[in-house]
DSSP file (Angstrom, degrees, kcal/mol; ACC not computed):
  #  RESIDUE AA STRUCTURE BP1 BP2  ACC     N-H-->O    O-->H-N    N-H-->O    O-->H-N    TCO  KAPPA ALPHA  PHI   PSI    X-CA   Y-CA   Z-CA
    1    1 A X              0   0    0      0, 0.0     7,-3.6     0, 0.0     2,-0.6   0.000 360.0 360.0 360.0 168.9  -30.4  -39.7  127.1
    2    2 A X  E     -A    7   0A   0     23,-1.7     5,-0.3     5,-0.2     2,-0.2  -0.938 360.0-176.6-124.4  99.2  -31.8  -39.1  130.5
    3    3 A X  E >   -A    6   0A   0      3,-2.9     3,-5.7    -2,-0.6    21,-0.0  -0.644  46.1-103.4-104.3 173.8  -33.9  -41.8  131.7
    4    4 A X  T 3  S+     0   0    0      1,-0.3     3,-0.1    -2,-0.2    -1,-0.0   0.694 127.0  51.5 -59.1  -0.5  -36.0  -42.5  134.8
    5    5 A X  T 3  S-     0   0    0      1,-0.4    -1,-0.3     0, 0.0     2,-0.2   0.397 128.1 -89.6-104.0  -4.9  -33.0  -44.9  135.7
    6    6 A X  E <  S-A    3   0A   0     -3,-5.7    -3,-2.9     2,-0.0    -1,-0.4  -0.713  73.3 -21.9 121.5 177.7  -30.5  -42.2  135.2
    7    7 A X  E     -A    2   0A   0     -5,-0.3     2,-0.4    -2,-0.2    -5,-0.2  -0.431  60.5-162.2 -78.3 143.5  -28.3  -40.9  132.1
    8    8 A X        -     0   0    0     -7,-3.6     2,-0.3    -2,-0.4    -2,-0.0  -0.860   9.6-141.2-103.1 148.9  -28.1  -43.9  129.3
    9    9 A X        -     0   0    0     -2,-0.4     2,-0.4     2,-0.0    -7,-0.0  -0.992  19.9-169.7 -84.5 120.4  -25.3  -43.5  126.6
   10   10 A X        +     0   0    0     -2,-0.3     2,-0.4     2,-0.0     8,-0.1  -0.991  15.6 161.4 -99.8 127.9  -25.9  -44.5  123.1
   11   11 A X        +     0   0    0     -2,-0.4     2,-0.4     2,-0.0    -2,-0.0  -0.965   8.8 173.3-130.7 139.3  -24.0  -44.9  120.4
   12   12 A X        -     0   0    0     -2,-0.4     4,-0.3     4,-0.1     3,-0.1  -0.899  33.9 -90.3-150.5 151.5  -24.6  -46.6  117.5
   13   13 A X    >   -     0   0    0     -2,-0.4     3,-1.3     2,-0.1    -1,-0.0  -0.116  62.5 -67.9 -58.1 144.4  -23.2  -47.2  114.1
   14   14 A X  T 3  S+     0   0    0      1,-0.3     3,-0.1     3,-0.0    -1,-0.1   0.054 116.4  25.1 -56.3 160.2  -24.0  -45.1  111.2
   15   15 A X  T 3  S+     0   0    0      1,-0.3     2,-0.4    22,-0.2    -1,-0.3   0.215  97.4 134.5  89.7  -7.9  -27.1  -44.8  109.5
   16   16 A X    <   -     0   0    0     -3,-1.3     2,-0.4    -4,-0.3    -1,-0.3  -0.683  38.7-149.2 -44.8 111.2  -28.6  -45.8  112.8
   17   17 A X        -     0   0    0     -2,-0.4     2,-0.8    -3,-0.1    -4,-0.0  -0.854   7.9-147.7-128.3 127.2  -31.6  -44.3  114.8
   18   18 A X        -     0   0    0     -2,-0.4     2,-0.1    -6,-0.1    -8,-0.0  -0.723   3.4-163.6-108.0 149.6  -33.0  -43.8  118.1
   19   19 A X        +     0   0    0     -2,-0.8     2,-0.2     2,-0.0     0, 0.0  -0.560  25.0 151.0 -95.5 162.3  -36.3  -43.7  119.0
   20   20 A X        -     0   0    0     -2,-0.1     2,-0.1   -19,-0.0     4,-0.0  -0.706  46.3 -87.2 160.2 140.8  -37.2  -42.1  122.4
   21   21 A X    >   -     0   0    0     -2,-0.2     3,-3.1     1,-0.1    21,-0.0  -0.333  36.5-113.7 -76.5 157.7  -40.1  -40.4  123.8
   22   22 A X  T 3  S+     0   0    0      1,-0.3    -1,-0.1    -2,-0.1     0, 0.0   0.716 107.2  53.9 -56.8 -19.0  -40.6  -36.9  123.5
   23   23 A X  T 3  S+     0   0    0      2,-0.1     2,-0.4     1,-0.0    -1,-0.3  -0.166  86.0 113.7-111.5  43.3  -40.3  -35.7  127.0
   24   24 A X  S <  S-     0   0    0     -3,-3.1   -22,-0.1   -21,-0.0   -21,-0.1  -0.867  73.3-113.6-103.5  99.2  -36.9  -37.3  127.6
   25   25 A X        +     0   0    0     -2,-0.4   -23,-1.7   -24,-0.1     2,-0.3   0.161  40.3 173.6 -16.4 125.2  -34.4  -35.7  128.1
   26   26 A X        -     0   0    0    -25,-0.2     2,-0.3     2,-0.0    -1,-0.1  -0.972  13.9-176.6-172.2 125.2  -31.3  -35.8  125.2
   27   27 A X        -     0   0    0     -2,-0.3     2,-0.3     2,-0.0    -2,-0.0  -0.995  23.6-139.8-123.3 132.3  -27.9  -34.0  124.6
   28   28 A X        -     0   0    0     -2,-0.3     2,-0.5     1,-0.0    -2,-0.0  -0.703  15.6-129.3 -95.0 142.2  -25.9  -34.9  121.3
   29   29 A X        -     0   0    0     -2,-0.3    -1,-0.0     1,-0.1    -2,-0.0  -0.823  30.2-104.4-124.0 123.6  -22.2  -35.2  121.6
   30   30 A X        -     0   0    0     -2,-0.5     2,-0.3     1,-0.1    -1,-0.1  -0.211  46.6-103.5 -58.7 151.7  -19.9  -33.0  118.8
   31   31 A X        -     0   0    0      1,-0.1    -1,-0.1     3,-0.1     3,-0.1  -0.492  22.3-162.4 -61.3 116.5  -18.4  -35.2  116.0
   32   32 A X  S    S+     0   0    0     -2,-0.3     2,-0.3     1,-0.2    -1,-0.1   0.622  76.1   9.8-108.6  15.0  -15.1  -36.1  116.0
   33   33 A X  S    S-     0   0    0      1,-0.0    -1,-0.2     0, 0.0     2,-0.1  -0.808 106.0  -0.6-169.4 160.5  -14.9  -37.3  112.1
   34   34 A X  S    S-     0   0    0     -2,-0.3     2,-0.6    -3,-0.1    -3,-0.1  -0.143  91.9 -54.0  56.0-129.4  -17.3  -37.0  108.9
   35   35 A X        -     0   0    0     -2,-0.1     2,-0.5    -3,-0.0    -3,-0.0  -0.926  35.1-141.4-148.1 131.8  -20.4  -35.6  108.9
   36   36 A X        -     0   0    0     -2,-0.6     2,-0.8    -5,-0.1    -2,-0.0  -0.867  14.1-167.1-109.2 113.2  -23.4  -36.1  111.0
   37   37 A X        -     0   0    0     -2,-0.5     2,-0.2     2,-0.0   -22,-0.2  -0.830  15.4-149.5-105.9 107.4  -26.6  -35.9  109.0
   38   38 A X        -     0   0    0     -2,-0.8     2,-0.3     2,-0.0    -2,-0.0  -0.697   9.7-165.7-109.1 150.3  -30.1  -35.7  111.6
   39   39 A X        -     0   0    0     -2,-0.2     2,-0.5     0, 0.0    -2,-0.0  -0.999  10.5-172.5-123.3  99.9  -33.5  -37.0  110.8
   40   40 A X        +     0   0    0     -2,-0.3     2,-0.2     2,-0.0    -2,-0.0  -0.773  16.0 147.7-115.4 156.8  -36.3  -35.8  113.1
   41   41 A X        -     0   0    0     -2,-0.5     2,-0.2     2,-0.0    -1,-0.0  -0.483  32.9-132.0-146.8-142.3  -39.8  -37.0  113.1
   42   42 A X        -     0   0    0     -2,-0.2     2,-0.3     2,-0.0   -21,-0.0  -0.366  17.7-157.8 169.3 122.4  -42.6  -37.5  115.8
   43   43 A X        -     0   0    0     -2,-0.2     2,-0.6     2,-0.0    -2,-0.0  -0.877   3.3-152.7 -83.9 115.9  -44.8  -40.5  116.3
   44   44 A X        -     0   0    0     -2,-0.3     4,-0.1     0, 0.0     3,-0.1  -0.844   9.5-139.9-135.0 119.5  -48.0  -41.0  117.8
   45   45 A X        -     0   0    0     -2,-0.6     8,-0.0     1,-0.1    -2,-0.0  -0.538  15.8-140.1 -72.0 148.7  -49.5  -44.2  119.6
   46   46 A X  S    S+     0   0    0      2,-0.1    46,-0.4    -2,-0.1    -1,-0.1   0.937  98.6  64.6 -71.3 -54.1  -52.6  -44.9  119.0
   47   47 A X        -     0   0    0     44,-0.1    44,-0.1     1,-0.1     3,-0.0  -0.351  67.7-175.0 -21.9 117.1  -52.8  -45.9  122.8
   48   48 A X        +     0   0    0     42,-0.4     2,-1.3     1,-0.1    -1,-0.1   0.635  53.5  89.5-117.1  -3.5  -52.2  -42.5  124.4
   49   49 A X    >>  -     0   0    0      1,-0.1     4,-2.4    41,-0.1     3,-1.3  -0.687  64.6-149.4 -91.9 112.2  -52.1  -43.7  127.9
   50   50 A X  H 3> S+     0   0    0     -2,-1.3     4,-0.9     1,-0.2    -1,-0.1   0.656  97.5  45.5 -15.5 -55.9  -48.8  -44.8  129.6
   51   51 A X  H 3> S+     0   0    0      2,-0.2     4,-0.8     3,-0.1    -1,-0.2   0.487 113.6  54.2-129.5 -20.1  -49.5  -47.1  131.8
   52   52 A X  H X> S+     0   0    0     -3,-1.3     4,-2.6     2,-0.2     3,-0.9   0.933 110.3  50.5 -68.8 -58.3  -52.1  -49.0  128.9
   53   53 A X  H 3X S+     0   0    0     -4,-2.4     4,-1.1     1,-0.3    -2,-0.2   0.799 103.4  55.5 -44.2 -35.2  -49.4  -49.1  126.6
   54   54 A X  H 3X S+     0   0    0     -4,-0.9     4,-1.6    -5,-0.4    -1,-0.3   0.833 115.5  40.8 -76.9 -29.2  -47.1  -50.6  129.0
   55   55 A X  H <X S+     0   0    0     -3,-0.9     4,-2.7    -4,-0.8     5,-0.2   0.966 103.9  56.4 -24.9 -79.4  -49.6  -53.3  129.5
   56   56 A X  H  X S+     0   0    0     -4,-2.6     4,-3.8     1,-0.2     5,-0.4   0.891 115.0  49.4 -44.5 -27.6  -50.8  -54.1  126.3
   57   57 A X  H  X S+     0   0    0     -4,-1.1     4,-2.7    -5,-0.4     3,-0.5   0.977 104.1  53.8 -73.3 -62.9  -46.7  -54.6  125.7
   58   58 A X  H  X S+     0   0    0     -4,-1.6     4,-1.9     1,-0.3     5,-0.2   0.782 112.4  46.9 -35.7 -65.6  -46.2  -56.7  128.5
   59   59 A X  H >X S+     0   0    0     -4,-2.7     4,-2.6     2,-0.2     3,-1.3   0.970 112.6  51.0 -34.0 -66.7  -49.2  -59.1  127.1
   60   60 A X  H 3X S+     0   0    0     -4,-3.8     4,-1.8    -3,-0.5     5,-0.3   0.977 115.4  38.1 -55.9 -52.7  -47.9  -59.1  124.0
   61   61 A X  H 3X S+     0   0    0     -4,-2.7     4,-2.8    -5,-0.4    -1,-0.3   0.903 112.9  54.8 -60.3 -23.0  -44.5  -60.0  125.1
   62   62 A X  H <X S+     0   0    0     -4,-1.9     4,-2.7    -3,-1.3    -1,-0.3   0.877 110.5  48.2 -91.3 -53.1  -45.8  -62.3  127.5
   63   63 A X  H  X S+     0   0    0     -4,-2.6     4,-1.5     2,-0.2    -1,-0.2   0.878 109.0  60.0 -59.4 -46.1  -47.9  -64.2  124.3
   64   64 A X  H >X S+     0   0    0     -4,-1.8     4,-0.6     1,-0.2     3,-0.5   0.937 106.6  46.1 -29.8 -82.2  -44.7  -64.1  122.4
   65   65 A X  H >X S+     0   0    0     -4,-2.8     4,-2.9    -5,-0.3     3,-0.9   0.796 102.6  54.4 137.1 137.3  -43.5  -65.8  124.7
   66   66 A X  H 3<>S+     0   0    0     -4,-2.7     5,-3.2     1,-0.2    -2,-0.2   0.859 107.0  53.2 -60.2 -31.3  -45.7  -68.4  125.4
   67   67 A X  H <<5S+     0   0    0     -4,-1.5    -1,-0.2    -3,-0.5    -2,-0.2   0.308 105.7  62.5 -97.0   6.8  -45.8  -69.5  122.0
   68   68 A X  H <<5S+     0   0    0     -3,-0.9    -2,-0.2    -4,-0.6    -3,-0.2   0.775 114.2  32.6 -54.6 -75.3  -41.7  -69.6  122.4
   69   69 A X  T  <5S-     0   0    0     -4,-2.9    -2,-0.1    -5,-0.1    -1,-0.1  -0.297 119.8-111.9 -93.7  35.3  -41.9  -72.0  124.8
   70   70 A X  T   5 -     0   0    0      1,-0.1    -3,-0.2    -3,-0.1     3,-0.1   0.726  41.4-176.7  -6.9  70.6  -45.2  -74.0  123.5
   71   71 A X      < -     0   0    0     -5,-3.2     5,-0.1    -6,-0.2    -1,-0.1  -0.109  43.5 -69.4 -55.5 158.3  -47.6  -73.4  125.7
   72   72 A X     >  -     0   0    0      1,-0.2     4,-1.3     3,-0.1     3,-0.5  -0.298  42.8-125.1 -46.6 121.8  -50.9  -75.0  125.5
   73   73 A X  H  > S+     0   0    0      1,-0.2     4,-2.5     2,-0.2    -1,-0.2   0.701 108.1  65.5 -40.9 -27.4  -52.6  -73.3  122.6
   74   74 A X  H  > S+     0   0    0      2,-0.2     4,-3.0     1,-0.2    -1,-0.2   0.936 104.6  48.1 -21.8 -69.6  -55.6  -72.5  125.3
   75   75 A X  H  > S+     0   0    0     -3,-0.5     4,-0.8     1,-0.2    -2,-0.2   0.817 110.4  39.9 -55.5 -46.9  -53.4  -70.6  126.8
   76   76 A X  H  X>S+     0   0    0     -4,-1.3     4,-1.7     2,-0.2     5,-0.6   0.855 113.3  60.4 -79.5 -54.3  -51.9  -68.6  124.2
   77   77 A X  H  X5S+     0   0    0     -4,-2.5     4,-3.4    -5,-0.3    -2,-0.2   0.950 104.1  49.5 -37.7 -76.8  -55.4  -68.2  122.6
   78   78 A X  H  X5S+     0   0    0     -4,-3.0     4,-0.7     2,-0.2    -2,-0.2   0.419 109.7  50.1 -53.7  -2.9  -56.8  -66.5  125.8
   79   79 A X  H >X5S+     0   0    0     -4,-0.8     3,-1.8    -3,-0.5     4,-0.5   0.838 112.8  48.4 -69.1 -65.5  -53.7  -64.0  126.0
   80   80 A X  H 3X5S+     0   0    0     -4,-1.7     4,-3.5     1,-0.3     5,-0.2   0.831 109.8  54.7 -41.1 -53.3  -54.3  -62.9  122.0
   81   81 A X  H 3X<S+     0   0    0     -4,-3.4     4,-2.7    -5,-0.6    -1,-0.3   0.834 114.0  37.1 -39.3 -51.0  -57.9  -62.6  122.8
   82   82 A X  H X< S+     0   0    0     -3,-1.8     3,-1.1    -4,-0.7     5,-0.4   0.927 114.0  56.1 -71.3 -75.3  -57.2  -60.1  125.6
   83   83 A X  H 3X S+     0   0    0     -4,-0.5     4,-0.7     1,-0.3    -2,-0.2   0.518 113.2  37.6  10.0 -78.2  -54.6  -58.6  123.9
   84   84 A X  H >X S+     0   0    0     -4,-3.5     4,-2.3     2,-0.2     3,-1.4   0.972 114.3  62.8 -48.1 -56.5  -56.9  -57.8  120.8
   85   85 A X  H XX S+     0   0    0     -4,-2.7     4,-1.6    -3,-1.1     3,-1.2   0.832 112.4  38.7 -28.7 -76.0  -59.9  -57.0  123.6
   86   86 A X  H 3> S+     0   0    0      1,-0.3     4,-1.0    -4,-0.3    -1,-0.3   0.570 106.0  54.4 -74.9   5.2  -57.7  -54.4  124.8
   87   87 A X  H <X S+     0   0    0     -3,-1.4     4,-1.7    -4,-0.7     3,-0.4   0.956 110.4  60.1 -86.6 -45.3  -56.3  -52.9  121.8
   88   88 A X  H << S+     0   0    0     -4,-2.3    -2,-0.2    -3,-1.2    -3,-0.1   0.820 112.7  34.4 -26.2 -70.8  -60.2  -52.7  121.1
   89   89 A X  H  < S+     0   0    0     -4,-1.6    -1,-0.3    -5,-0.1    -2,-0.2   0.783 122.0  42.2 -64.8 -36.0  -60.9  -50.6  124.0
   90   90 A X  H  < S+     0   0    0     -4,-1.0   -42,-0.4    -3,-0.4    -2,-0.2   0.778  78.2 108.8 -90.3 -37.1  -58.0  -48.5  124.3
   91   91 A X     <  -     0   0    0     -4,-1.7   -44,-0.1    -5,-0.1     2,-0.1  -0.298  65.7-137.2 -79.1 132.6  -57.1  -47.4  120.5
   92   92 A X              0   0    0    -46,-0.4    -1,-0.1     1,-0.1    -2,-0.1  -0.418 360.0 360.0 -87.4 157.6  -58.0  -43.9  120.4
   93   93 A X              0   0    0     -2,-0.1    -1,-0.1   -47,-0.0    -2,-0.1   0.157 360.0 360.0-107.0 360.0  -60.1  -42.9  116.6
C-alpha cells in the first residue's frame, strides 16, 4: 500500500485481512504457493469527514487511556461526554 508516509508492505498470515481506505493506493504481489482466495467489500463511516474522524479517534484513544492509567473519574467522565457530544453532532442520518 501506498501511504501518505510512503509505500507500506504487508503481509500477513492466511485467512487475514486488510482494511484500508478506498483512495489508497494498493498493488497485490503474485503467489508463490496455494491459492489466494480475495474478499472485497466497502465500508462507510458514519462520520464522513476526515479530519472529525481523526478526532473523535484521538479522544477515544486518549479516554482509553486515561482509564488505563486511573485517572480521576472527573476526568475520564468529561472526555466520554465530549466524545458522545461529538459523535452526536457529527454522525451523518
Amino acid at each position: 500500500m501506498v501511504s501518505p508516509y510512503g509505500e507500506v508492505p504487508v503481509k500477513l498470515p492466511a485467512g487475514d485481512a486488510v482494511l484500508y481506505p478506498s483512495n489508497m493506493l494498493h498493488r497485490v504481489e503474485p503467489i508463490t504457493r496455494g491459492v489466494r482466495v480475495g474478499a472485497f467489500s466497502w465500508i462507510q463511516s458514519m462520520i464522513r469527514d476526515e479530519q472529525q474522524r481523526l478526532m473523535i479517534h484521538r479522544l477515544d484513544q486518549l479516554r482509553r487511556e486515561m482509564v488505563r492509567d486511573q485517572a480521576r473519574a472527573g476526568y475520564i467522565e468529561t472526555v466520554g461526554n465530549t466524545y458522545n457530544n461529538l459523535l452526536r453532532m457529527w454522525v451523518e442520518d
